[in-house]
mmCIF file of the C-alpha atoms, coordinates in Angstrom:
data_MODEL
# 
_entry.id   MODEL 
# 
loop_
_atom_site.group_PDB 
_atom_site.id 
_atom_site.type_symbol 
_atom_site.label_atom_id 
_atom_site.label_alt_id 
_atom_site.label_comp_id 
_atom_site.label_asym_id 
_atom_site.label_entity_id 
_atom_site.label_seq_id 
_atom_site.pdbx_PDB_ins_code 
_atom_site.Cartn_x 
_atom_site.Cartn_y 
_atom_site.Cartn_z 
_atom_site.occupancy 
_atom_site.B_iso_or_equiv 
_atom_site.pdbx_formal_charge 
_atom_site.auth_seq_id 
_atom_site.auth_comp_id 
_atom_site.auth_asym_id 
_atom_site.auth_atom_id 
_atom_site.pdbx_PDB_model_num 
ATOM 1   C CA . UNK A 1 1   ? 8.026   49.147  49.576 1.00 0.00 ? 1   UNK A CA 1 
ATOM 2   C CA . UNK A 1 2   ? 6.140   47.577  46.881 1.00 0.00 ? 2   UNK A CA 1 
ATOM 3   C CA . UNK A 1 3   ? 4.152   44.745  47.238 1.00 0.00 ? 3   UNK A CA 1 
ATOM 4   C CA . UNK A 1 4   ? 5.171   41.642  45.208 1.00 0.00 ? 4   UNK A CA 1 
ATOM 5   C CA . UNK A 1 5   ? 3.007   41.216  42.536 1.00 0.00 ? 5   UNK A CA 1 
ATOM 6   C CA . UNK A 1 6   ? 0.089   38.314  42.252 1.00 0.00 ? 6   UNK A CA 1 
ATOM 7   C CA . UNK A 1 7   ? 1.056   36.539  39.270 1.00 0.00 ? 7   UNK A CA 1 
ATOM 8   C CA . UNK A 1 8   ? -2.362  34.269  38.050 1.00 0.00 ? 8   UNK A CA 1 
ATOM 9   C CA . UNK A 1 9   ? -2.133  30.960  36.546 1.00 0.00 ? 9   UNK A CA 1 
ATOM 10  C CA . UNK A 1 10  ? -2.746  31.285  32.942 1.00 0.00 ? 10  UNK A CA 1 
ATOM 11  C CA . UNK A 1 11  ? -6.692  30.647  32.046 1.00 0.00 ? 11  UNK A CA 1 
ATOM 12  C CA . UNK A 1 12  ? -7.613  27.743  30.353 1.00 0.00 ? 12  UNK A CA 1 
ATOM 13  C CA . UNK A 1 13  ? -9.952  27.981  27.948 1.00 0.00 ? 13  UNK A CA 1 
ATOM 14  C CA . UNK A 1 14  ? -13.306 26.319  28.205 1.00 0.00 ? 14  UNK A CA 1 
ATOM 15  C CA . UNK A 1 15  ? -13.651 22.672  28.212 1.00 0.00 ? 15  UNK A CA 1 
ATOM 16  C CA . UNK A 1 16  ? -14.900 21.460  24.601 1.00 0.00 ? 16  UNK A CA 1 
ATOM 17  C CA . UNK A 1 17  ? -18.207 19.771  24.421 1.00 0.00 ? 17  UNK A CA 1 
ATOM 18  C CA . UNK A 1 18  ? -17.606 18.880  21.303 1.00 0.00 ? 18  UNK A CA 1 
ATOM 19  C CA . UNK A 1 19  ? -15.128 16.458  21.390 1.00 0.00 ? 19  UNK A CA 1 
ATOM 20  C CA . UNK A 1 20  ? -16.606 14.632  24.779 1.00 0.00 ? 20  UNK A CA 1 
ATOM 21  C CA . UNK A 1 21  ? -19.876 14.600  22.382 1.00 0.00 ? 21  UNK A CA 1 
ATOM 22  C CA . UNK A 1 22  ? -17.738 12.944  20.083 1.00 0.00 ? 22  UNK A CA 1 
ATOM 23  C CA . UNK A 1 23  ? -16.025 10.234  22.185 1.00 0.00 ? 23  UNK A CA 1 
ATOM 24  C CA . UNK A 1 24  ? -19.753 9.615   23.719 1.00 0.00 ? 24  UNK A CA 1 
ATOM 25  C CA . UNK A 1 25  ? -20.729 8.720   20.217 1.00 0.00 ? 25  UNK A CA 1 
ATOM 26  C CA . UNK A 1 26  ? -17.885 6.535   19.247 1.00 0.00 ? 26  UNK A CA 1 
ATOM 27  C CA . UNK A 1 27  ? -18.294 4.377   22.579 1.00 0.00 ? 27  UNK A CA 1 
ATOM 28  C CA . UNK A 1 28  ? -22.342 3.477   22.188 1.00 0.00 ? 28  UNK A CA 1 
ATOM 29  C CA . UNK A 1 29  ? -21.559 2.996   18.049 1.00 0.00 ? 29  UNK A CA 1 
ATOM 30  C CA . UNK A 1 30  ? -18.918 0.232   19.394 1.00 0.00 ? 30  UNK A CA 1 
ATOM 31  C CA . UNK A 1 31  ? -21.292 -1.382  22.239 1.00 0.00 ? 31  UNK A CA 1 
ATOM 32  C CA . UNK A 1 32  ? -24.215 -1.296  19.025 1.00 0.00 ? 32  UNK A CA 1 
ATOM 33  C CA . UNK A 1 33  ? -21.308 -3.397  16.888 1.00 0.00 ? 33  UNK A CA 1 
ATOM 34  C CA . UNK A 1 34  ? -20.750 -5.438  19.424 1.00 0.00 ? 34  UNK A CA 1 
ATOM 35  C CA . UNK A 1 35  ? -24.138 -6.448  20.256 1.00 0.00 ? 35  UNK A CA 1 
ATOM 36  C CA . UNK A 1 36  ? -25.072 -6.968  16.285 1.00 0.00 ? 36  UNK A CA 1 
ATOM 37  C CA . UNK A 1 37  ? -22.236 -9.199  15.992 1.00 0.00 ? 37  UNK A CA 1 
ATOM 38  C CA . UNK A 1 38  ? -22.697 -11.353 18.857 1.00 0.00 ? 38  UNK A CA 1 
ATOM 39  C CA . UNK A 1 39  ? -26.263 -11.717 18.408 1.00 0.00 ? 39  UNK A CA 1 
ATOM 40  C CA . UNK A 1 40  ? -25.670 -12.628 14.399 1.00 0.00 ? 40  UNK A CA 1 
ATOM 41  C CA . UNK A 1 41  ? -23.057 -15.025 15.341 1.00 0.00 ? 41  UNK A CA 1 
ATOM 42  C CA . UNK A 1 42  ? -25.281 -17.023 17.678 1.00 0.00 ? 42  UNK A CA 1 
ATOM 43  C CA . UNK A 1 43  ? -27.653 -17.132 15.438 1.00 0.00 ? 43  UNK A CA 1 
ATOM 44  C CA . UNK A 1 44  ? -25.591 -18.650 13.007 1.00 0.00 ? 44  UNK A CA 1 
ATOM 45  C CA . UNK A 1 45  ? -23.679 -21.235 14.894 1.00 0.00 ? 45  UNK A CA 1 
ATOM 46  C CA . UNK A 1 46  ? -23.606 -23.964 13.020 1.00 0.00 ? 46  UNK A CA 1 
ATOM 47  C CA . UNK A 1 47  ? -23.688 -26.399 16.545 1.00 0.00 ? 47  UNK A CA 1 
ATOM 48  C CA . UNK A 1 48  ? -26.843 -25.064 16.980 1.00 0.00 ? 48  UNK A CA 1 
ATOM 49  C CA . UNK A 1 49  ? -28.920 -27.986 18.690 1.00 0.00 ? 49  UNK A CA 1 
ATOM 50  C CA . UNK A 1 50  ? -32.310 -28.761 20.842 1.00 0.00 ? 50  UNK A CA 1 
ATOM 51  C CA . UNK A 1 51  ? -30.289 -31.180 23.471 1.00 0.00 ? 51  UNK A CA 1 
ATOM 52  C CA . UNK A 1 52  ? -33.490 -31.802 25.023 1.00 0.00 ? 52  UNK A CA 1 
ATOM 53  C CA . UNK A 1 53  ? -35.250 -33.036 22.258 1.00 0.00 ? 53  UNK A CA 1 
ATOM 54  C CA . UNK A 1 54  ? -32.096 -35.242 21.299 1.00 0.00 ? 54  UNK A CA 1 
ATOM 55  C CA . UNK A 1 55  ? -30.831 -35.910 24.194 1.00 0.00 ? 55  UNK A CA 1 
ATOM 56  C CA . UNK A 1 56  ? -27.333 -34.927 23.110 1.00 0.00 ? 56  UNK A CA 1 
ATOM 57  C CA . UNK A 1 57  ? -25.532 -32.148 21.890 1.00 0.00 ? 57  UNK A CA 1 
ATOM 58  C CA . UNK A 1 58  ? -24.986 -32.086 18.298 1.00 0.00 ? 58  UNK A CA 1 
ATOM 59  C CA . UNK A 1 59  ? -21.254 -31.177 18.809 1.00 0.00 ? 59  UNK A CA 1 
ATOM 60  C CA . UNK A 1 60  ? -20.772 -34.314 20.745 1.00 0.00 ? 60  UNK A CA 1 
ATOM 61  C CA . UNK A 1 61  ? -22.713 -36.582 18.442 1.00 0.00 ? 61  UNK A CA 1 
ATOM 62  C CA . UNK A 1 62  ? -20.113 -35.821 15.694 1.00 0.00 ? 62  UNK A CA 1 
ATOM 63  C CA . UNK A 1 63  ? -17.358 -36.523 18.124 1.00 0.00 ? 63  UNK A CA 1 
ATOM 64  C CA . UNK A 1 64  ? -18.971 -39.584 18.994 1.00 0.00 ? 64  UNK A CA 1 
ATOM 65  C CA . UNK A 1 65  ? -19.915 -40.621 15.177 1.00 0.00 ? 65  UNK A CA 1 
ATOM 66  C CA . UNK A 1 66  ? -16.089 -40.260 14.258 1.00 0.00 ? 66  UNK A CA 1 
ATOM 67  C CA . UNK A 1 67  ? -14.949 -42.549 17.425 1.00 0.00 ? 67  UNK A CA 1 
ATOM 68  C CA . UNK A 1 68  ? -16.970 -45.323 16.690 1.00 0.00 ? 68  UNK A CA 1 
ATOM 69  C CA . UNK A 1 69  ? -15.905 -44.979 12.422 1.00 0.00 ? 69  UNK A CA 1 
ATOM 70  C CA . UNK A 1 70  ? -12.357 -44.740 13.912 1.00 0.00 ? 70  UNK A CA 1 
ATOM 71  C CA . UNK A 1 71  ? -12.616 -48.067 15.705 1.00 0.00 ? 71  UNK A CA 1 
ATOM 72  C CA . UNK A 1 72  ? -14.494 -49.910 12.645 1.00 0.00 ? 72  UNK A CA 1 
ATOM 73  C CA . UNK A 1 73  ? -11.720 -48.672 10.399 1.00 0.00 ? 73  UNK A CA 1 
ATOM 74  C CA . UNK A 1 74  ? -9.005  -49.875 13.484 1.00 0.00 ? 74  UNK A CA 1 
ATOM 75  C CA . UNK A 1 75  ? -10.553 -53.768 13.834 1.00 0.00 ? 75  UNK A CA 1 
ATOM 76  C CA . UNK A 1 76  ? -10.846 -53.834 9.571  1.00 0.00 ? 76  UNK A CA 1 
ATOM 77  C CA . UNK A 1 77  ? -7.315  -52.860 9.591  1.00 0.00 ? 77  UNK A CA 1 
ATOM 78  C CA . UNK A 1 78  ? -6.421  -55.219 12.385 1.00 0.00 ? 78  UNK A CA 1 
ATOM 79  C CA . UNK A 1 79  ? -8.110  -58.143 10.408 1.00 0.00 ? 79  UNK A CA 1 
ATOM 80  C CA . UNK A 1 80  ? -6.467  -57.293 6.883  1.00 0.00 ? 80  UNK A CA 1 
ATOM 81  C CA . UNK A 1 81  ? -3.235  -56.317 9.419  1.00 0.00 ? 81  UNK A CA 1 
ATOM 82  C CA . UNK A 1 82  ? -2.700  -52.646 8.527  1.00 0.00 ? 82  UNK A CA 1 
ATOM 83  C CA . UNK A 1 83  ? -3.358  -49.639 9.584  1.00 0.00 ? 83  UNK A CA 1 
ATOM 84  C CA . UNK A 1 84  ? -6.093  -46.874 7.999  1.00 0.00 ? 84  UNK A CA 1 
ATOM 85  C CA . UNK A 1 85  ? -6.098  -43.497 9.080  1.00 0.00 ? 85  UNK A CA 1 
ATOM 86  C CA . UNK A 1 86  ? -9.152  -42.152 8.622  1.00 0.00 ? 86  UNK A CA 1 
ATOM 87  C CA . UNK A 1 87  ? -9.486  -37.936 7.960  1.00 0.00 ? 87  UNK A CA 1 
ATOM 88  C CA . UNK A 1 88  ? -12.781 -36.182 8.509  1.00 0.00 ? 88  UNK A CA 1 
ATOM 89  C CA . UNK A 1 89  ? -14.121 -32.847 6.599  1.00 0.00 ? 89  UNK A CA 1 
ATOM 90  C CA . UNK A 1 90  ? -15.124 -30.333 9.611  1.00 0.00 ? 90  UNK A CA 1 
ATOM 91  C CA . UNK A 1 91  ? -17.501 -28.744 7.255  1.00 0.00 ? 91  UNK A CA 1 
ATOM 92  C CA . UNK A 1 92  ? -19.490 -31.532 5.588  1.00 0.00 ? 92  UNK A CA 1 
ATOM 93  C CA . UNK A 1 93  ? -19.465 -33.199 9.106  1.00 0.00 ? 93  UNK A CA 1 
ATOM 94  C CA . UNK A 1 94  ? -21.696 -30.335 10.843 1.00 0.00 ? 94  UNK A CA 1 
ATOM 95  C CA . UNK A 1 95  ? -23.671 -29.794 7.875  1.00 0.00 ? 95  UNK A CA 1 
ATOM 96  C CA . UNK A 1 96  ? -24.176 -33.246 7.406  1.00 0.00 ? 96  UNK A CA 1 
ATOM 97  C CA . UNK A 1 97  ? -25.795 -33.476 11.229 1.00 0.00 ? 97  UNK A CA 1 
ATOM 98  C CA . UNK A 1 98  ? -29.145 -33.178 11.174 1.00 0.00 ? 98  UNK A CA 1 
ATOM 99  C CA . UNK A 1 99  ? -31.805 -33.619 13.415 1.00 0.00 ? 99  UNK A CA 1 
ATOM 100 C CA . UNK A 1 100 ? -33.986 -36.850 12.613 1.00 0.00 ? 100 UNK A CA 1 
ATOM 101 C CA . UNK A 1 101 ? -36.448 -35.504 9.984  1.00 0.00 ? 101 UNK A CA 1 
ATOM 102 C CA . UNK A 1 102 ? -38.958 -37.712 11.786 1.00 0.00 ? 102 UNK A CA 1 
ATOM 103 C CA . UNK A 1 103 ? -40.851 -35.040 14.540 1.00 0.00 ? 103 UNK A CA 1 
ATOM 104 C CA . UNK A 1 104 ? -41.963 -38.236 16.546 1.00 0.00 ? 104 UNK A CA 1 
ATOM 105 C CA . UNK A 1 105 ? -38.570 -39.254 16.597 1.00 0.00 ? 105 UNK A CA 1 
ATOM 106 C CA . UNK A 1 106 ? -35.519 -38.181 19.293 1.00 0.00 ? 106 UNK A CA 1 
ATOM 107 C CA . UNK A 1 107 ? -32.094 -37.998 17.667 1.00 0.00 ? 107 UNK A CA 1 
ATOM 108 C CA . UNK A 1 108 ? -29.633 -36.902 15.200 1.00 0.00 ? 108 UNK A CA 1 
ATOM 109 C CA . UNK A 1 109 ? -28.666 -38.371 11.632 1.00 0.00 ? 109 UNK A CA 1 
ATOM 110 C CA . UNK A 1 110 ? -25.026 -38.070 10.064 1.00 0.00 ? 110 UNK A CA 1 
ATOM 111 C CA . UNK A 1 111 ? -24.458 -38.662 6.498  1.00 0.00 ? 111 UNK A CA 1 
ATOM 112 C CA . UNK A 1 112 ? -20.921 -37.783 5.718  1.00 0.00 ? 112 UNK A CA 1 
ATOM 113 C CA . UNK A 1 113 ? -17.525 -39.115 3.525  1.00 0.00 ? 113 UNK A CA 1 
ATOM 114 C CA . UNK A 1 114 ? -14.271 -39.837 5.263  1.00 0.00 ? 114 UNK A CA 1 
ATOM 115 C CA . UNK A 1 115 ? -10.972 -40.100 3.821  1.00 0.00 ? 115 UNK A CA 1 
ATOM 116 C CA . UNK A 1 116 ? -9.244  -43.460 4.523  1.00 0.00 ? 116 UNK A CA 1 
ATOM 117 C CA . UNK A 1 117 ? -5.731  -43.868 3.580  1.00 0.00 ? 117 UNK A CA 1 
ATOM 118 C CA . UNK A 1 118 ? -3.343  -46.906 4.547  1.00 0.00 ? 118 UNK A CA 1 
ATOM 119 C CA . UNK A 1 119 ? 0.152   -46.672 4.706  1.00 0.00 ? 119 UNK A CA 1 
ATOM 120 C CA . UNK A 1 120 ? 1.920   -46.361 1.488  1.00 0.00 ? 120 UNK A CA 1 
ATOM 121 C CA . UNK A 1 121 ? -1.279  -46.322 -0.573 1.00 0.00 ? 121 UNK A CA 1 
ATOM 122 C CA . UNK A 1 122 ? -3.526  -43.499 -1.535 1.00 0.00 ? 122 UNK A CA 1 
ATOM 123 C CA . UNK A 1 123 ? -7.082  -42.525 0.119  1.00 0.00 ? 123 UNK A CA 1 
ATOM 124 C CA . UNK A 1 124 ? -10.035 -43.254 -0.669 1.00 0.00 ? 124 UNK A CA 1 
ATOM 125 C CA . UNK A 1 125 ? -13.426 -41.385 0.150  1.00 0.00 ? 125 UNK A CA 1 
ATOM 126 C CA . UNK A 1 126 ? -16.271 -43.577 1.989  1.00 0.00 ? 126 UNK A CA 1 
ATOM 127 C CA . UNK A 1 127 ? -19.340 -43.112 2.686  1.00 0.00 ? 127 UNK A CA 1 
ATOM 128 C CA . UNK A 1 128 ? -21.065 -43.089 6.256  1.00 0.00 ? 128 UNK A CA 1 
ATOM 129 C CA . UNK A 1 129 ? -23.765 -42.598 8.356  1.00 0.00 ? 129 UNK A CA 1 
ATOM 130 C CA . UNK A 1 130 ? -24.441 -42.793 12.384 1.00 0.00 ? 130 UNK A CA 1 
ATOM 131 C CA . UNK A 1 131 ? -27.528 -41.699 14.408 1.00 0.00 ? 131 UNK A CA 1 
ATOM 132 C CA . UNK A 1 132 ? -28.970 -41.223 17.316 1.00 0.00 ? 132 UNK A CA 1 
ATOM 133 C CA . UNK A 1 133 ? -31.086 -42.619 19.476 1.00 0.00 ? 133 UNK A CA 1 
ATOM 134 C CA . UNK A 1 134 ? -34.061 -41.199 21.601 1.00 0.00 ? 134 UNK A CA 1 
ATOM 135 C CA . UNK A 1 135 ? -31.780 -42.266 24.440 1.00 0.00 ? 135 UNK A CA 1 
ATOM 136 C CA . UNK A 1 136 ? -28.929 -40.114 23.130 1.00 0.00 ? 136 UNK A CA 1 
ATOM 137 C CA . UNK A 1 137 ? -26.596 -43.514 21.887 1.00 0.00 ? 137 UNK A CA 1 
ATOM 138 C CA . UNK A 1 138 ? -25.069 -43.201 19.063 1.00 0.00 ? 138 UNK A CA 1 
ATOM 139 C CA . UNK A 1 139 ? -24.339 -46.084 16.281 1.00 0.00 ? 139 UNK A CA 1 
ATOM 140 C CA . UNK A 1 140 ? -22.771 -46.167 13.043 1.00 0.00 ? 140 UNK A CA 1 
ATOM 141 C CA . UNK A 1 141 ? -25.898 -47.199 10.315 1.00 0.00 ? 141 UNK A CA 1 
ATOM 142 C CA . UNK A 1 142 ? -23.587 -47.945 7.099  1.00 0.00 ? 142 UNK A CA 1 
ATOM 143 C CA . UNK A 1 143 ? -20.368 -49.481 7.341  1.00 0.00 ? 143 UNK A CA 1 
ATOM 144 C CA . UNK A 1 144 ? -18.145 -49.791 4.143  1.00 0.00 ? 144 UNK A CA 1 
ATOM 145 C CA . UNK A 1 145 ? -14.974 -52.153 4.911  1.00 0.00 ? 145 UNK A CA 1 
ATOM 146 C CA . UNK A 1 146 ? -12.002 -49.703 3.822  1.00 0.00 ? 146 UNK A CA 1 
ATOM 147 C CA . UNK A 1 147 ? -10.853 -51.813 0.853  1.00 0.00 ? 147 UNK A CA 1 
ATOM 148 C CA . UNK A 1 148 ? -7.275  -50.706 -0.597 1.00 0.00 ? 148 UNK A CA 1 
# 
């Protein structure tokens, strides 16, 4: 009797370097993107602020800037009964923030425009400013009555 034959897995051939190499390569390029871009973006942020030497965040000073010009535009409306919606550019708002140019002095100063429209009647661009104080309150410094 003959034995049955041993039959062998076929060989592989040897694992490529090369390509491992390769993918190796590709994965620290990515991490070195990553890293550029997230340090270059922070660096950049536009809401960029020292809170502690204005006691509050820049990003919440503009917030706080367009509440108060909101209700100024609400009680001129209510005395000349009607209603002005007020629309703010994003852009000329944060660039507009700055911190107070005085060094001795705690705060930030807006100078911006805002579109006021009332109902049935075109808008008109106005002019205002807020700051800030070295307590972190903010008040509006220029008020223009929204005349239509």
């Amino acid at each position: 009797m003959s034995s049955p034959s041993v039959s062998r897995p076929p060989s592989r051939p040897a694992p490529n370097n090369a390509g491992r190499t390769v993918l190796w390569i590709a994965i620290l390029l990515t991490l070195a993107l990553l890293t550029f871009v997230t340090i270059f973006t922070a660096n950049h942020n536009p809401y960029v602020n020292d809170v502690a030497r204005n006691k509050i965040s820049k990003y919440k000073f503009i917030e706080e800037c367009k509440t108060q010009f909101d209700q100024f535009a609400t009680s001129v409306g209510k005395s000349q009964n009607a209603v002005f919606t007020t629309e703010y550019d994003p852009k000329s708002l944060v660039e507009g923030a700055v911190s107070n140019p005085d060094p001795k002095a705690a705060g930030w100063v807006l100078s911006s425009t805002v579109a006021v429209s009332r109902q049935g009647l075109g808008s008109q661009s106005i002019p205002f400013a807020c700051q800030s104080d070295a307590n972190g309150k903010v008040t509006l410094v220029q008020q223009s009555a929204p005349q239509q």
